[in-house]
C-alpha positions in Angstrom: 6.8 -12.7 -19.0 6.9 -9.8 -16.8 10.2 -7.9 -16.5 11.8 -6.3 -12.9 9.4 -3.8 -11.3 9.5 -0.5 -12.6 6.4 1.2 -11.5 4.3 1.4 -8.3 0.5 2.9 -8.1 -2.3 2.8 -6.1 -5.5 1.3 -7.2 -7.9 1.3 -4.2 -8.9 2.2 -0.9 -7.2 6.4 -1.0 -8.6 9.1 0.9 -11.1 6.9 3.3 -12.5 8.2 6.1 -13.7 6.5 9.1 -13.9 6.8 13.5 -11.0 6.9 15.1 -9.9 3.4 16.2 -11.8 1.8 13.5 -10.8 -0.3 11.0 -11.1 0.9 7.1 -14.1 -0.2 5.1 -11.8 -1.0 2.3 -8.5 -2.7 2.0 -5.2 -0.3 0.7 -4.3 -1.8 -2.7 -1.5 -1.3 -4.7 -0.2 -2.8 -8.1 3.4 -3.1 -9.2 4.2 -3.5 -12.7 7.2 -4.0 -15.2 8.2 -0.5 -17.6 5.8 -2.2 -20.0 3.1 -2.2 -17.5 2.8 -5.9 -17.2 2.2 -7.3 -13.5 4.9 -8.6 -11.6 4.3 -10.9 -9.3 6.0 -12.0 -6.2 7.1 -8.5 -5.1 7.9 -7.5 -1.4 5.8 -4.5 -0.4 6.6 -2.9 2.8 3.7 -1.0 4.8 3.9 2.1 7.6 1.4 4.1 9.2 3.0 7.4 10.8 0.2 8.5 12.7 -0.6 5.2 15.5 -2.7 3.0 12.6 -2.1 -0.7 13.1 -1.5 -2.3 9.6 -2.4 -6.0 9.6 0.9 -6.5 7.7 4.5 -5.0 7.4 5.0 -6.6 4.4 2.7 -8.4 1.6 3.8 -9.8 -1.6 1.7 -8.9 -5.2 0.0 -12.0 -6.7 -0.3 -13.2 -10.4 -2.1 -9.4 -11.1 0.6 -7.6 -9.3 -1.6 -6.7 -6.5 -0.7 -6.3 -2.8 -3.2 -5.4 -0.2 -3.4 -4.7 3.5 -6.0 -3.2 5.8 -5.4 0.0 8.5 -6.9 0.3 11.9 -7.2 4.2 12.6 -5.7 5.9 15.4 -6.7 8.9 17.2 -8.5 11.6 15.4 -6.5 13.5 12.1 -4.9 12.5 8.9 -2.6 9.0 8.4 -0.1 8.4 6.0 0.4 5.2 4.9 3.3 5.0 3.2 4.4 1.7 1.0 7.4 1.1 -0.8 9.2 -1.9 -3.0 13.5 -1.7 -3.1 14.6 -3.2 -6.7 18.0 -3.6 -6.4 19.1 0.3 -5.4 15.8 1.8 -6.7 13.0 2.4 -4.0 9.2 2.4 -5.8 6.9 4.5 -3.3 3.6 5.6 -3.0 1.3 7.5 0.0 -2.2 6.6 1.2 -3.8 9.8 3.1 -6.2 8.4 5.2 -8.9 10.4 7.6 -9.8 9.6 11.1 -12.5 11.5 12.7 
């Protein structure tokens, strides 16, 4: 049995690059896991773009693997953070996608 979240990474989908105003090729995955590195499921991830991307969700929730996906839709031409985060109780889990729109 998985224990509280502890630990937030990114598996997939870092450093694309892509036309402006396109969508990503690959979806933005992260997993969250336990201090023993077990995956927890049912976890609220929350989702930002700072630079005009259009996530397809604000918030996902990991499944049984502690994954949690979503997919951006570039703005205008430069770089876009994606920034993704998980609150356990007081203690905020983050992690930042640096994506490329050309």
């Amino acid at each position: 049995t998985a224990d509280v979240a502890a630990q937030l990474a990114i598996v997939s989908g870092n450093a694309q690059a892509a036309p402006a105003d396109s969508t990503l090729g690959s979806p933005l995955t992260v997993r969250v896991t336990d201090q023993y590195g077990n995956p927890v499921a049912g976890v609220t991830v929350n989702w930002s773009s700072d630079d005009g991307g259009i996530l397809a969700n604000t918030t996902t929730v990991t499944d049984a693997n502690g994954l949690a996906q979503d997919t951006l839709t570039l703005g205008e031409r430069g770089t876009d953070d994606v920034s993704v985060s998980v609150i356990v109780g007081t203690l905020p889990l983050s992690a930042i996608f640096t994506e490329q729109a050309m």
